[in-house]
Backbone as CSV, one residue per row, in Angstrom:
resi,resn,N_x,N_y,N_z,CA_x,CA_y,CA_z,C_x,C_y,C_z
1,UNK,-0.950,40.029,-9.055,-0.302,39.084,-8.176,-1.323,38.343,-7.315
2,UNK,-2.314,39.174,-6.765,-3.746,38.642,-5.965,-3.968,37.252,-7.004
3,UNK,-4.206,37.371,-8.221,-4.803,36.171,-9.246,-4.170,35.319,-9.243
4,UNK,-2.791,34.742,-9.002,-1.879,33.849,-8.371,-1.947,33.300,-7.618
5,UNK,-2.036,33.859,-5.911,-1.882,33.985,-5.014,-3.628,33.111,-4.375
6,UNK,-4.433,33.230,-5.135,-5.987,32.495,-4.880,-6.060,31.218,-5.191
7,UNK,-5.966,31.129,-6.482,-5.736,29.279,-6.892,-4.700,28.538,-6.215
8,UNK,-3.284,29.212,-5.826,-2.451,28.209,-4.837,-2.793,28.301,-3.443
9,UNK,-3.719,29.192,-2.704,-4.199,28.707,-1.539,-5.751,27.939,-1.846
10,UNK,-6.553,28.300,-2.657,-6.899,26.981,-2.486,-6.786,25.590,-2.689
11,UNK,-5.552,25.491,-4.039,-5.306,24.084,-3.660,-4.318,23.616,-2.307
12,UNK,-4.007,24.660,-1.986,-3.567,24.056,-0.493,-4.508,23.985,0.506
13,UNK,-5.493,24.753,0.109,-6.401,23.975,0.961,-6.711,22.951,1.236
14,UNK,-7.367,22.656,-0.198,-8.329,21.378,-0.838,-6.783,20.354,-0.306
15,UNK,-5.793,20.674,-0.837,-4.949,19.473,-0.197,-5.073,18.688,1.330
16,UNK,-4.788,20.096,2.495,-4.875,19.837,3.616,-6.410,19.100,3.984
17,UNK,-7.394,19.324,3.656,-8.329,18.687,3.481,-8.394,17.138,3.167
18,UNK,-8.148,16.737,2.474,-8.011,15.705,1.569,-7.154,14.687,2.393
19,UNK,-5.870,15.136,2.837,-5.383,14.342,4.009,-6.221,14.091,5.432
20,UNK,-6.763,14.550,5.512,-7.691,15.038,6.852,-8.939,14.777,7.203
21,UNK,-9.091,13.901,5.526,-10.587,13.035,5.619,-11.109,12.035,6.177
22,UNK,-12.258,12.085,6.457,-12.585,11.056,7.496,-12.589,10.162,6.764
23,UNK,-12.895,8.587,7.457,-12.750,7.295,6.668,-13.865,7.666,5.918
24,UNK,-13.981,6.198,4.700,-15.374,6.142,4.197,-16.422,5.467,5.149
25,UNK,-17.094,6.059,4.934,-18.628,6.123,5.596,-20.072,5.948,5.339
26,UNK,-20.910,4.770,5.445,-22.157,4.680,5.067,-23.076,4.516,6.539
27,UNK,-24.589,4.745,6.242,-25.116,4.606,7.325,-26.277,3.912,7.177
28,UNK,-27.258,3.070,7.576,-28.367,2.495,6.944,-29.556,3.193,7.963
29,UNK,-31.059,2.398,8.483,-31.464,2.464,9.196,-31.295,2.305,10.758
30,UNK,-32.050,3.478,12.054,-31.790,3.127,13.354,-30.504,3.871,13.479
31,UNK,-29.716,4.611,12.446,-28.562,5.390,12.341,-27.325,4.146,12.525
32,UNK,-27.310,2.936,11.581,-26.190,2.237,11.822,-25.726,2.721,10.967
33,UNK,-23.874,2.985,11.154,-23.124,3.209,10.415,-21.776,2.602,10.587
34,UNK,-21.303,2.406,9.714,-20.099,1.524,9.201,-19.075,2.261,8.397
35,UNK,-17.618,2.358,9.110,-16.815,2.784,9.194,-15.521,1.684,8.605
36,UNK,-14.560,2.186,8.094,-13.464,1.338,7.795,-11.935,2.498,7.700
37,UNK,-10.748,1.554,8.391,-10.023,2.504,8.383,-9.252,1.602,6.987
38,UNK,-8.578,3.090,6.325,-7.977,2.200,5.164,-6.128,2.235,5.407
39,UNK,-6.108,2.605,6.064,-4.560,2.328,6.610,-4.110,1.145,7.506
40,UNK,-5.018,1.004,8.689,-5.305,-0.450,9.299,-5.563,-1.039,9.454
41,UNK,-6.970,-1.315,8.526,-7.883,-2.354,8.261,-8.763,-2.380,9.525
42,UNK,-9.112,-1.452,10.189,-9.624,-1.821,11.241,-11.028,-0.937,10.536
43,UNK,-12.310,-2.153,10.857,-13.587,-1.844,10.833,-14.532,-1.567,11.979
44,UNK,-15.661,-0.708,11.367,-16.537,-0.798,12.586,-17.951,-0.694,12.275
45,UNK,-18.565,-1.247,12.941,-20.449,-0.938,12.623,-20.871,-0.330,14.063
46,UNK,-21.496,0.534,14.457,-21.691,1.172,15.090,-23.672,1.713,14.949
47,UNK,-24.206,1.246,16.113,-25.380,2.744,16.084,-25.877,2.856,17.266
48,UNK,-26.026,4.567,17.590,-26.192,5.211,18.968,-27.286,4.960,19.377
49,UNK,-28.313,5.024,18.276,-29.490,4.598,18.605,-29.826,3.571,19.331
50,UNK,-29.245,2.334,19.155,-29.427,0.653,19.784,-28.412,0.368,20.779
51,UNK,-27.402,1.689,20.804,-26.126,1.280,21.723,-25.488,0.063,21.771
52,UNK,-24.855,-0.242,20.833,-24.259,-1.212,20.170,-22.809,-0.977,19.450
53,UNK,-21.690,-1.546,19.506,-20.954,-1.443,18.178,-20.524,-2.920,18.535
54,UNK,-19.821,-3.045,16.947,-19.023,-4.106,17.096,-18.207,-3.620,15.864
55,UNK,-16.779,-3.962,16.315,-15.461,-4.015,15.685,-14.836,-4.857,15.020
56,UNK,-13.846,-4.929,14.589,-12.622,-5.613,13.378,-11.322,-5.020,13.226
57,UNK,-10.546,-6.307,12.785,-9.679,-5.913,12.066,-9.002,-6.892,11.090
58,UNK,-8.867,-6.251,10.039,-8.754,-7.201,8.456,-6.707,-7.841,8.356
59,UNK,-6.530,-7.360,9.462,-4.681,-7.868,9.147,-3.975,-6.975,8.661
60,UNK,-4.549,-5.853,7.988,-3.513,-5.111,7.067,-4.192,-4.194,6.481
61,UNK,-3.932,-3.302,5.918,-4.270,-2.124,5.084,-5.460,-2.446,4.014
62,UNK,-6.344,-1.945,3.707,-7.157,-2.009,2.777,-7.095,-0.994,1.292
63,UNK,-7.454,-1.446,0.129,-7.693,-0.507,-1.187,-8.850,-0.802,-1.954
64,UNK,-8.975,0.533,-2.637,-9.827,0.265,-3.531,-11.220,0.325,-3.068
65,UNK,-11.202,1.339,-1.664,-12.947,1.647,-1.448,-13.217,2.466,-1.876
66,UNK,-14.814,1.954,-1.908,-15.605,2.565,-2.583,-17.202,2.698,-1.824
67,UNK,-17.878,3.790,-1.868,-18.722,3.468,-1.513,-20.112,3.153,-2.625
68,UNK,-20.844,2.211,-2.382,-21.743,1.586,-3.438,-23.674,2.072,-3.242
69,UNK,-23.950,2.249,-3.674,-26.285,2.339,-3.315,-26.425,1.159,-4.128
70,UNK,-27.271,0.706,-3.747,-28.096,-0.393,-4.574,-29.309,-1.006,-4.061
71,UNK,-30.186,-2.236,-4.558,-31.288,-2.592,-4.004,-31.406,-4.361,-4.165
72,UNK,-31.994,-4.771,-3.461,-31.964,-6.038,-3.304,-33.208,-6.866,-2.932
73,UNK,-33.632,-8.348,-2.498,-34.357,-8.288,-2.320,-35.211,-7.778,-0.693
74,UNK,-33.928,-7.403,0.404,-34.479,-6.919,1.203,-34.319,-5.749,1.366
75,UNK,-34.120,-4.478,-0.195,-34.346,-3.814,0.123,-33.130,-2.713,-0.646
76,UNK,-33.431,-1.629,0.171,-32.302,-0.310,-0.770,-31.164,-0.644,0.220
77,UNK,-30.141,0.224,-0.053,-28.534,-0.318,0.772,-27.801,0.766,0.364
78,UNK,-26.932,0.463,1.313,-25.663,1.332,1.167,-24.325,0.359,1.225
79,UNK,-23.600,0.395,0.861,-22.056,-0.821,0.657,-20.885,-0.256,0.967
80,UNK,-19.970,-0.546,1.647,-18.464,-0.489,1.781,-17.748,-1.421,1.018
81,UNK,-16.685,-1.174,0.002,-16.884,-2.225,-0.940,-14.797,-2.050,-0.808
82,UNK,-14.477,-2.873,-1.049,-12.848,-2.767,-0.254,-12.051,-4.478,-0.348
83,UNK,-10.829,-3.966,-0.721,-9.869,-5.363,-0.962,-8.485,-5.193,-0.150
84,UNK,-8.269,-6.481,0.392,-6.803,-6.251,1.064,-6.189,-7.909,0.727
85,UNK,-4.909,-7.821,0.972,-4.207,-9.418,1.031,-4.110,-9.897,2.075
86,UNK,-4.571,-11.334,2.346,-3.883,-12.180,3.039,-3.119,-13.042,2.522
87,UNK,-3.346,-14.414,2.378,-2.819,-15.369,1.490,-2.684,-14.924,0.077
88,UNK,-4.075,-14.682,-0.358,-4.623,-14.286,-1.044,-5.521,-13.226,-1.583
89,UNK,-5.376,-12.272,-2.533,-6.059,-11.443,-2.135,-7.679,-11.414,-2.019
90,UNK,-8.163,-10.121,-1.226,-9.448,-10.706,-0.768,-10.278,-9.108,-1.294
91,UNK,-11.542,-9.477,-1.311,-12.874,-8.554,-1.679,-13.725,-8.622,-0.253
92,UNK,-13.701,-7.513,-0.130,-15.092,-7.198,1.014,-15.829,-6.494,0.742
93,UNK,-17.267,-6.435,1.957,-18.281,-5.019,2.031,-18.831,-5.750,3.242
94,UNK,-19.423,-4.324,3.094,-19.940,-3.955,4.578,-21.037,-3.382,4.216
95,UNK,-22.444,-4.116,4.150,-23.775,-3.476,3.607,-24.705,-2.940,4.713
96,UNK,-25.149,-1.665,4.743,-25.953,-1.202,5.563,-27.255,-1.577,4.735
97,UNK,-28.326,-1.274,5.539,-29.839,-1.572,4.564,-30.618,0.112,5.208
98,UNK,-31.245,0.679,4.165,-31.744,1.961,4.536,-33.007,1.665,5.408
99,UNK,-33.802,0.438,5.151,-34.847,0.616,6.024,-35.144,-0.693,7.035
100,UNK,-34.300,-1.114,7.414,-33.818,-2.341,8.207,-32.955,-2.506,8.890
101,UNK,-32.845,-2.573,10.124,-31.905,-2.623,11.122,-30.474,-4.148,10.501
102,UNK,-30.504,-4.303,9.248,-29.675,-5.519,9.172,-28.243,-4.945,8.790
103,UNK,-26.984,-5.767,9.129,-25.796,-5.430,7.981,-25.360,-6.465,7.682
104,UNK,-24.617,-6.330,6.510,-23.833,-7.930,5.589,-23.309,-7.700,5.312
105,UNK,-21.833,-9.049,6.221,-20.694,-8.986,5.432,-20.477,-9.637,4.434
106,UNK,-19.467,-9.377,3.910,-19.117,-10.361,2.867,-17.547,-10.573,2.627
107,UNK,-16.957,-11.483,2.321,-15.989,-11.934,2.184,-15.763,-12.886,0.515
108,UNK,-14.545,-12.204,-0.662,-14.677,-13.057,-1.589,-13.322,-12.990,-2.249
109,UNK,-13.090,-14.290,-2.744,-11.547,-14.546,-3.164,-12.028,-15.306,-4.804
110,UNK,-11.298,-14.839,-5.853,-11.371,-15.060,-7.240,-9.730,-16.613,-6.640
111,UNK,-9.201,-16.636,-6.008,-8.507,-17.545,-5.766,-8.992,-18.656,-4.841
112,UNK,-8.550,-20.067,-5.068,-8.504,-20.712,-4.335,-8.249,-20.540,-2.524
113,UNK,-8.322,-20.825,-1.799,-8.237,-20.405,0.072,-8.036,-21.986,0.424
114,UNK,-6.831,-22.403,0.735,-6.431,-23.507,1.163,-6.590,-23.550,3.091
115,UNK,-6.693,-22.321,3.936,-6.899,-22.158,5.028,-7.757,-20.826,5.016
116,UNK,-8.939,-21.489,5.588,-9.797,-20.348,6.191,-9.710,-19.160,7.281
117,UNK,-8.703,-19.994,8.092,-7.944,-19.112,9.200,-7.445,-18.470,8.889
């Protein structure tokens, strides 16, 4: 009965967990890190080091993050990579850089945008 009784508490674990996760999360150089909530669209870049944040919010719920590594020409990175609707639906990220105090947004629509607002 013990051999039962192990695999359904830990997937109740791993469940309770899983609800309970923090947003996705990247961090670059200087400890900036960039945060996104995916229920309210509310973003953040943040670092303790420079005592700084600055905030967002996207209108609505976000899907489809992911977090991304890659390299460029200024360098290695980390990405928040994420889509929500307005008009239209939309593509974002949120790029940290590992050895550069920089971040980049980005904003991209496979549709036409008749208002930028």
């Amino acid at each position: 009965m013990s051999e039962i009784r192990a695999p359904l508490l830990v997937a109740l674990t791993l469940s309770a967990l899983l609800c309970h996760a923090a947003p996705p999360a990247i961090e670059g150089a200087h400890g900036i890190a960039a945060t996104i909530d995916q229920k309210s669209g509310r973003y953040e870049v943040r670092s303790h080091e420079l005592n700084w944040t600055f905030a967002g919010q996207l209108g609505g719920s976000v899907s489809d993050v992911s977090v991304e590594h890659g390299r460029d020409r200024l360098g290695a990175y980390r990405e928040l990579r994420f889509t929500w609707r307005q008009k239209v639906p939309l593509n974002g990220s949120i790029r940290t850089y590992v050895n550069r105090a920089v971040v980049l947004f980005d904003i991209a629509s496979k549709e036409p945008i008749s208002d930028a607002a």
